[in-house]
Structures are given as C-alpha cells and as structure tokens.
C-alpha positions in Angstrom: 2.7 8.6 12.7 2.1 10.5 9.5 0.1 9.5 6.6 2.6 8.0 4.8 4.3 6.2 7.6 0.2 4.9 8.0 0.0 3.9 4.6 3.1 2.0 4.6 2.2 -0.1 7.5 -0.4 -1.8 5.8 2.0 -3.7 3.5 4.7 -3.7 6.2 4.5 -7.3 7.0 4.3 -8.2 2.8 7.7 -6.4 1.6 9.2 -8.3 4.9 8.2 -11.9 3.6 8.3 -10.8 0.1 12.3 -11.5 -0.2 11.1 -14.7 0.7 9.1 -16.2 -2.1 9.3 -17.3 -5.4 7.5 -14.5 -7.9 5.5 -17.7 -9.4 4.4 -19.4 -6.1 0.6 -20.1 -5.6 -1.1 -18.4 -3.6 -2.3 -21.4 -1.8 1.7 -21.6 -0.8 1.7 -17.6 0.2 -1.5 -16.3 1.6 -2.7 -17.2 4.9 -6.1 -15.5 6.1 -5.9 -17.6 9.3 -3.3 -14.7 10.7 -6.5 -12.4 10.3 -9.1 -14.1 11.1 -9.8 -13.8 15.0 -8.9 -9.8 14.9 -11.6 -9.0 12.0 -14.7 -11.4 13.4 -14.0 -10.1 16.9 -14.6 -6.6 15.2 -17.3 -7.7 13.0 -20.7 -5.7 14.8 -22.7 -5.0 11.4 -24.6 -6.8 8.6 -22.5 -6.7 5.5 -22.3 -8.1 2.3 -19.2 -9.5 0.6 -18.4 -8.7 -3.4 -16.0 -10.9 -5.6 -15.6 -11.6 -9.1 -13.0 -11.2 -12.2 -14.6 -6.8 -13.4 -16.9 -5.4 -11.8 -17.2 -5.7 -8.2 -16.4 -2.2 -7.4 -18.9 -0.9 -9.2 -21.9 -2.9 -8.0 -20.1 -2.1 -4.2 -20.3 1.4 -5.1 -24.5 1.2 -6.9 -25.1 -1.0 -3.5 -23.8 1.6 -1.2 -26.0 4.6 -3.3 -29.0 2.3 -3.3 -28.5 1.7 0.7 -27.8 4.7 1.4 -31.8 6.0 0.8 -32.3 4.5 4.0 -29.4 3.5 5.6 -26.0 4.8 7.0 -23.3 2.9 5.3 -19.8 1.5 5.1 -17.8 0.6 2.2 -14.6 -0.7 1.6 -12.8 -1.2 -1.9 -9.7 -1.7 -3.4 -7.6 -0.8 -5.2 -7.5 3.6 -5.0 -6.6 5.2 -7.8 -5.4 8.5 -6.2 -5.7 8.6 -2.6 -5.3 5.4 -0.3 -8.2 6.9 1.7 -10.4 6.3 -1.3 -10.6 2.8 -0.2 -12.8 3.5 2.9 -15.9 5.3 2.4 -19.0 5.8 4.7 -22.0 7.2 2.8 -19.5 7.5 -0.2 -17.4 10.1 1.9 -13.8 8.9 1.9 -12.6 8.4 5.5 -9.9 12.0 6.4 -6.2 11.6 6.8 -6.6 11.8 10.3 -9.1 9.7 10.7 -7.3 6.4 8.9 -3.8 7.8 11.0 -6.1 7.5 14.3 -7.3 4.1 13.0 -3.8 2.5 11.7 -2.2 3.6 15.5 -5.4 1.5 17.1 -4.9 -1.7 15.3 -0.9 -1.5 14.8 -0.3 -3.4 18.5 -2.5 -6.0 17.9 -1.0 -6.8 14.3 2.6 -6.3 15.5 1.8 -8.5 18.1 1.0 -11.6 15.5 3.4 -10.6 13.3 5.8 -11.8 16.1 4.8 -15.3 15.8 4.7 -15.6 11.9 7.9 -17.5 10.0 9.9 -14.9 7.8 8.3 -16.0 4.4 4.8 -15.7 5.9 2.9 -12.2 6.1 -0.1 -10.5 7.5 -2.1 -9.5 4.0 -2.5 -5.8 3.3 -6.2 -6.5 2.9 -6.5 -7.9 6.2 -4.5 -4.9 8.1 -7.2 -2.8 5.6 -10.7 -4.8 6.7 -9.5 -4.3 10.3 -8.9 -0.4 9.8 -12.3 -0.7 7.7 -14.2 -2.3 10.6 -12.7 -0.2 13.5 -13.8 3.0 11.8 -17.2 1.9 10.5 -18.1 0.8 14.1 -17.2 4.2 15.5 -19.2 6.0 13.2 -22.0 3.3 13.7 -22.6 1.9 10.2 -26.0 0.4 9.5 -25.0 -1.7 6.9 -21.6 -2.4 4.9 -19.8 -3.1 2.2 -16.4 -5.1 1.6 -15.0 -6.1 -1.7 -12.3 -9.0 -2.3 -9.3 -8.3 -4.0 -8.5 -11.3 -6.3 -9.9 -14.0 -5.0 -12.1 -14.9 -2.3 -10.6 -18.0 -0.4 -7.7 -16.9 0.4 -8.9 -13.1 0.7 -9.0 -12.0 4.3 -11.8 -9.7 3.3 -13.3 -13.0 3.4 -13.2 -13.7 7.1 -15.8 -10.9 7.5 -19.0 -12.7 8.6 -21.4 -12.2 6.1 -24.7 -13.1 5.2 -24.8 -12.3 2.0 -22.3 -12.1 -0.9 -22.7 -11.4 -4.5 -20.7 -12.8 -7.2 -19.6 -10.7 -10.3 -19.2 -12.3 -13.7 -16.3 -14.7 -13.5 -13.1 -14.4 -15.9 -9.8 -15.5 -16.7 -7.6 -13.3 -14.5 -4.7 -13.6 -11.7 -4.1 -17.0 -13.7 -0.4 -16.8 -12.0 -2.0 -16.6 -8.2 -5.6 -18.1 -8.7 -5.2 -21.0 -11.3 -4.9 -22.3 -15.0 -8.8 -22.4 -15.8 -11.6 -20.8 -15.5 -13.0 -23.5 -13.2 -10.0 -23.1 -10.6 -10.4 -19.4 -11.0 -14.1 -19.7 -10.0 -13.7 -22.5 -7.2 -11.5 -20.0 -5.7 -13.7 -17.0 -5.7 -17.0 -19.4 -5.0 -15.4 -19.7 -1.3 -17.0 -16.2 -0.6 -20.3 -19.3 0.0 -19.1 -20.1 3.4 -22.3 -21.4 5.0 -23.2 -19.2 6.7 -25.1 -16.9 4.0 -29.1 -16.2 3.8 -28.6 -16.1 0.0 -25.9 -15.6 -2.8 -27.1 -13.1 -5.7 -24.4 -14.2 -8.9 -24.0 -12.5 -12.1 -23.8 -14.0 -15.6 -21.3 -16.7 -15.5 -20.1 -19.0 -18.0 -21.1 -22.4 -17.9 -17.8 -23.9 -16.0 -17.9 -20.7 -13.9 -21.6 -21.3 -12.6 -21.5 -25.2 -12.4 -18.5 -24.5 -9.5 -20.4 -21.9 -8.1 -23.8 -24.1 -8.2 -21.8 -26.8 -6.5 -20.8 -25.0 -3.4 -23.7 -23.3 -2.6 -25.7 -26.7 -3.0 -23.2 -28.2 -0.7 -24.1 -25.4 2.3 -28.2 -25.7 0.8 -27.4 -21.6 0.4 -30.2 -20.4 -1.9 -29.0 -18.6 -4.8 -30.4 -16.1 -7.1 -29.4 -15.8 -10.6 -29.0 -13.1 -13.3 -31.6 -13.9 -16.7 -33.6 -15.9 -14.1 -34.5 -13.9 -10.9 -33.1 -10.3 -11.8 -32.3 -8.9 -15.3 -31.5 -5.6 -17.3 -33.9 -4.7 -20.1 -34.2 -2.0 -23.0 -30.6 -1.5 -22.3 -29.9 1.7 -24.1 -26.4 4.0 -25.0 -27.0 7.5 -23.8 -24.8 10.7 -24.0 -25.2 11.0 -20.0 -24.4 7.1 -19.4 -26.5 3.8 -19.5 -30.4 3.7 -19.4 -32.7 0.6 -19.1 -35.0 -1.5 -17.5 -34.8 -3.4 -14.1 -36.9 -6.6 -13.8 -36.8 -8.2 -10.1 -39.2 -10.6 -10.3 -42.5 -9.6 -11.0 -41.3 -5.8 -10.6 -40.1 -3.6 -13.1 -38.4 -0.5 -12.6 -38.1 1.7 -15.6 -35.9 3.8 -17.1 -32.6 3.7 -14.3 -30.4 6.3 -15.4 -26.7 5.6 -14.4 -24.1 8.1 -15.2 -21.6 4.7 -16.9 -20.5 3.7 -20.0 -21.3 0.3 -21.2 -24.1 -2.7 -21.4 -22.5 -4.4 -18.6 -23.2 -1.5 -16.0 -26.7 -1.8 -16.8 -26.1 -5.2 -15.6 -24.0 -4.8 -12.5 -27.1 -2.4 -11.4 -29.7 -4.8 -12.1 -27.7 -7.5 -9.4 -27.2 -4.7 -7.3 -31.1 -3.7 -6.9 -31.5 -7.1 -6.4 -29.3 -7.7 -3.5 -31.1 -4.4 -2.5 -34.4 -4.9 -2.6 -34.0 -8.3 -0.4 -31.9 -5.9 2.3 -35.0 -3.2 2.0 -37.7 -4.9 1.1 -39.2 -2.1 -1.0 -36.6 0.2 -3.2 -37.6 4.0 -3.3 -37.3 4.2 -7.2 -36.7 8.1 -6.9 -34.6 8.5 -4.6 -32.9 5.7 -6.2 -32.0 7.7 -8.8 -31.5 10.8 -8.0 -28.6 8.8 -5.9 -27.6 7.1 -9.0 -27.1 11.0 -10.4 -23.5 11.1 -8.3 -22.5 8.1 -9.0 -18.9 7.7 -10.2 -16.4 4.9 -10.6 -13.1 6.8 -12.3 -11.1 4.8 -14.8 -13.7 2.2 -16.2 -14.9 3.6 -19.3 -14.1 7.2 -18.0 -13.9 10.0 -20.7 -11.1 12.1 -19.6 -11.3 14.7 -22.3 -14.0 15.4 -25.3 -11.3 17.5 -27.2 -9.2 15.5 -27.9 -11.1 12.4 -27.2 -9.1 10.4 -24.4 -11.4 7.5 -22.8 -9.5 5.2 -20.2 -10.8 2.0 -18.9 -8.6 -0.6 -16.2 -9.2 -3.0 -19.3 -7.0 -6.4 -18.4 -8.8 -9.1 -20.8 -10.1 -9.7 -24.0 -13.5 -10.1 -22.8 -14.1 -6.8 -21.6 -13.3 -5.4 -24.4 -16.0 -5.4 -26.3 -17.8 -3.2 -23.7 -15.1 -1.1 -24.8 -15.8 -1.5 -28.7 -19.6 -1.2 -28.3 -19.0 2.4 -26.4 -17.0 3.6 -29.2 -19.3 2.4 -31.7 -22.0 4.4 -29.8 -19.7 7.3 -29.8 -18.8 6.9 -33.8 -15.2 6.6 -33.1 -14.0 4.7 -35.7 -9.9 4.9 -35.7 -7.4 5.6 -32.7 -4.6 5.4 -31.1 -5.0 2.7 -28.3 -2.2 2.7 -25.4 -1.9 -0.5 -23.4 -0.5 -1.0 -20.1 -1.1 -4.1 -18.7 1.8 -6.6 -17.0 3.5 -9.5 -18.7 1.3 -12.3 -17.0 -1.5 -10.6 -17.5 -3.8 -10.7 -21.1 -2.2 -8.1 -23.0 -1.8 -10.2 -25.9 -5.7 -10.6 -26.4 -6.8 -7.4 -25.8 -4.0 -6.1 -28.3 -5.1 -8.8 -30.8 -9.3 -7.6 -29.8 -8.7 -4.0 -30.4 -6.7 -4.2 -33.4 -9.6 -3.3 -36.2 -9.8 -0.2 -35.7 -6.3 1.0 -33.8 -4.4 2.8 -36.5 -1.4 2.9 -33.8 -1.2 0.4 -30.8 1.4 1.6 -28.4 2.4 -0.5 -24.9 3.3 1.0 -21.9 4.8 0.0 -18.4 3.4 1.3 -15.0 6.0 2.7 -12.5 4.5 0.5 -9.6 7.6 -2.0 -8.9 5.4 -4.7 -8.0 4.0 -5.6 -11.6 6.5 -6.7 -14.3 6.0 -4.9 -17.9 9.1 -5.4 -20.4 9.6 -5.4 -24.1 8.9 -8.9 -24.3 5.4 -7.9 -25.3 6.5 -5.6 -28.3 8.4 -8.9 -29.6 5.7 -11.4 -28.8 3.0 -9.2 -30.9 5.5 -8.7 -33.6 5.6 -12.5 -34.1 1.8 -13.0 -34.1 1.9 -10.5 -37.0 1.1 -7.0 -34.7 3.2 -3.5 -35.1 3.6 -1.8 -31.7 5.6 1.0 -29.8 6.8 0.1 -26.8 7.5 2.9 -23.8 9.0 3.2 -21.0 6.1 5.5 -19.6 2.7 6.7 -19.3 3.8 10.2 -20.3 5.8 9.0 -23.3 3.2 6.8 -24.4 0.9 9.7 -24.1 3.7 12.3 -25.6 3.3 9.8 -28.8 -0.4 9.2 -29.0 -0.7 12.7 -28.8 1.1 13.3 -32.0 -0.9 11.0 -34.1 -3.6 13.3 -34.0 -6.3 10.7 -33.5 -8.5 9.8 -30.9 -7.1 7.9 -27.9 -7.9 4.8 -25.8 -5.7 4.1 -23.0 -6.4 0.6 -21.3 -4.1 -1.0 -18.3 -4.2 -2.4 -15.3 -5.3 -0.2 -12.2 -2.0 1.3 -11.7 -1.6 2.6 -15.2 -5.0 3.9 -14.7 -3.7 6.0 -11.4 -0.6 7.4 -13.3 -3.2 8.3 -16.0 -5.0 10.1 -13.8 -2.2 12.0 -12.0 -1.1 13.0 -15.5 -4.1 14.8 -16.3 -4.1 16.2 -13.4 -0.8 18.0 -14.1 -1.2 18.7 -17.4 -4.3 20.6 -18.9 -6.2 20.2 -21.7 -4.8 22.9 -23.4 -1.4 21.5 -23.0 -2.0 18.4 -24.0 
C-alpha cells in the first residue's frame, strides 16, 4: 500500500454508499457512528478532550495542544488538511510521516473491512471514524499523555464522538451544514451539544447565542455535567490588534495572565485562547505563563486570517458565513485596507449570499469562484441570485482565474471559501511566486 492507495481507503466505504443516497438526505438518515463505536473505545487508552462548534475548533485544538505540550506529550487530531492528509494527525504538533500513517491504515484495514462486510449498500463506515481509529492506534504507540480530537460538523452523529472523553469544549455555535445538521440554530446546536455524553468531569463552552446556550444548558443539566462558561468563569481582556497577531489579557477566575501574545489575526482568537487556558489550567492545575508563550510563538493555523503576501496584499480566511466576517472587517480596518478585490468560493448551500452582501462596502470587485473538489456543488446560480438582490459579480470557473482577474485590478485582495478553496489557494502560491504574481 502506497500513500495514496492509504489515503483513499479512508473514504473507501463513503464513495461505495455514496451512489446510494439522495444529495439532500439528513444526516440522521446517512451517518451511523454505531459502525465505529466498539473499534475506537476498545482503542481508547488516554485522557482526551473532544472539540466541536460552527469556527473555531481547530484553532483552540491546536492553542490546547501548545499549552499541553509544556508538560505533557500529546496527540492531536484535526480535520480537514489543507495540504497534506498527514496534517491531520499530529503529536507534539509534528505531523505523523508517510510511513507511519501507511503502517497505521494496513493495521486497522482488516478490522474495518471486516464490518464493512455486514453494512447495507447505502450505509458506510465514516471517514472520520477510519481517521480516529488511525489517530488512536498511532498515538498509543508513541504513548501520548494526553489528546486531542476535533469533530467534523457535528457532534452526534460524529464518530469522533465515540472517543470517551472527559471533557469537551464547545466553540461558538453558528448557522452552518444547515443541509446535514438542521434548519435553526437550535437544531444546529442540539446536534453538536451531544459531545455532553455523561460521562464528562466538565464542559468548558464558548460565547453562544441565546438559543445556542439554552440547548446546550439543557443537556448538560440533564447529565448534572458542570459547565464553565465564557464572560463568567474565563474571559479575554485588553484585547489588542498587533502587527505580529493578537495581544490581551486572560482572566481565569481570580487569575490574570497578562499580555498573551498569539501570532493570529482577529478578536475572536484572543477568545478561542482564553477557553483554551481554561480547559488548560483545570488539566494542569497551574499554567507556566512563559513557557506558555514562548509556545504560543510557533503557533500557526494556515488559511484563517492568513496573509499570504504583503506586496500585493493577499489575506485568505476559510470564511463560510456572515458572522465571521466581521473578524474579517475589523482586521482590515486595523490594517487600513480600505478597497479590494474580494474572491469568494464557498458552495451553493452554503452562505455565500451573506458574506457577499457583508463584504460589499468596501469590495470595489467581488468575484465567485468554484473549488475543483467534486464533492461540493458551486455553479453560476450564485452570480444570478446576487445580481437579483442588486450585487455585480464575476463568476469563474477557477481559483487561478479568479486570481488571474483580481490580480489585474490592481487592488488589494481578499480571498474567502470554504476549506477546499483555501487548499487550492495555497497550492497556487506555492507554484507561483510573488514576483509572478
């Protein structure tokens, strides 16, 4: 087995059943953790947390792992890669080698091929579960003290979810995966509150809106799982824009830790590091402010609020709703970029409209894009939708044509998309440099 033939194995069992199903069908009517469930507990040897939410979880994953990792050796498993599938599986933030995730797809394949033997046709084994079993077998041989999983969209249905945890954190809450999750923020939010199985010491949740933290309330009173709460047992203060990233405040209780340093764009990073010190400081009972940050001084999450280039200016962030755009305006207020060209690329049942319509003061040229991954539906629908609620765009077929045109407006540029767009992004500058742009 090759890398590639590894790779593909993890969504073997999907493309199979995928002929299967309607494009619109629930997830409740799709996904089936139970197929999952007895492999990853078996393997389950290590304390771990479990991350959901609508933005965000990666990068509180990714501050707990550097915040653990003062003391402790660590696992961590995220989704989705932007580059390298490896990315995905990281111990001490060291992506796991070729030949290590080949050696660890061969050792789980039987078991996996074995259940997939007893599954209907239009039933699958989910790519994250084949991916927290891989996770788990190579963590336990390199004898992880602690680790890290986050859920893909949801949490219910999530076979990242049949890890046994005792903790779990719960990012701000949004409207997203509408088509899989639900119509409302409320059925959004009772699916992710399902990472509250019972069995938790404590749930640490970010800011939530009120229908999002009434669901989430409910749950955990119905397991009696103490909670702890952003604004009311951890905060961000003195939140500040700096030319090397984000610096404020973090109050933990009756402690303060001044002056984090984070090398992120945007308020709400300051945020995701206060909950992540949080659910830190309860794991280590004291937190080692300076070695903290001199951790914190490595820390990268590509693509969310990233600035590629400086000259031009090209800053690209996996932007997929209205809401998160204003993290997005505020940075560029800080950065006194005032006009641009913005380049969208975010699927059809997604919310491109909103963060079209959100963008729009200051976008001089708003052109929409398509990714090239098959499994996400773009079309020109968009262009004609926006052109009806009164907005101009240019539609591509392309990130390098969308880019060929930005390019030529001479203006700044903001490119915003769902993860995939972000990855062909990313492989563009890679192959084309500065200068040639």
């Amino acid at each position: 087995m090759n890398k590639e033939e590894a790779e593909n194995y993890v969504y073997q069992s999907y493309l199979k059943a995928e002929k299967h199903q309607k494009y619109n069908t629930k997830d409740e009517n799709k996904r089936d953790p139970s197929f999952s469930r007895d492999i990853i507990r078996k393997m389950s040897k290590t304390p771990c947390v479990v991350v959901t939410g609508s933005k965000g979880k990666g990068s509180v994953s990714s501050m707990i792992s550097q915040i653990l990792q003062t003391k402790q050796n660590v696992g961590l498993m995220t989704s989705p890669h932007l580059v390298d599938f490896c990315e995905r599986f990281r111990i001490n933030g060291e992506a796991i080698s070729d030949k290590d995730f080949i050696k660890h797809i061969e050792e789980i394949r039987p078991i996996f091929d074995n259940i997939e033997t007893l599954i209907p046709r239009e039933k699958f084994i989910s790519p994250m579960g084949i991916q927290t079993a891989l996770a788990l077998s190579y963590f336990n041989e390199k004898n992880t003290q602690f680790n890290i999983f986050e859920c893909g969209k949801g949490a219910k249905l999530d076979d990242v979810n049949n890890v046994p945890h005792k903790y779990a954190i719960i990012n701000s809450i949004f409207m997203e995966h509408t088509r899989e999750l639900g119509n409302t923020l409320k059925e959004i939010a009772y699916d992710k509150s399902h990472v509250i199985s019972g069995e938790q010491e404590c749930i640490y949740i970010a800011e939530q809106k009120a229908d999002a933290m009434n669901v989430i309330r409910e749950r955990a009173n119905f397991f009696n799982t103490p909670i702890k709460v952003y604004g009311m047992d951890f905060r961000s203060e003195n939140i500040q824009y700096t030319h090397h990233g984000m610096k404020f405040d973090v109050i933990i209780g009756e402690e303060t830790y001044k002056n984090i340093l984070i090398p992120l764009l945007g308020e709400h990073q300051a945020k995701n590091c206060a909950l992540a010190m949080a659910f830190c400081k309860d794991i280590l009972k004291t937190l080692n402010t300076s070695n903290i940050k001199e951790n914190f001084k490595s820390l990268s999450w590509p693509g969310r609020m990233e600035i590629i280039s400086s000259n031009p200016f090209v800053m690209l962030d996996a932007c997929i709703n209205s809401e998160s755009t204003d993290s997005v305006k505020k940075t560029l207020d800080f950065l006194n970029i005032q006009e641009y060209t913005i380049i969208v690329g975010i699927p059809d049942d997604k919310d491109f409209a909103k963060v079209v319509k959100s963008m729009q003061k200051n976008a001089a040229c708003t052109i929409l894009t398509k990714s090239q991954n098959p499994h996400y539906i773009f079309s020109e629908n968009q262009r004609h939708l926006l052109a009806n609620n009164g907005i101009n765009t240019i539609w591509t077929n392309s990130v390098s044509e969308a880019i060929a045109i930005a390019k030529n407006k001479c203006l700044p540029i903001v490119i915003l998309g769902t993860t995939s767009i972000v990855s062909e992004v990313k492989a563009y500058f890679d192959t084309n440099s500065l200068g040639s742009f």
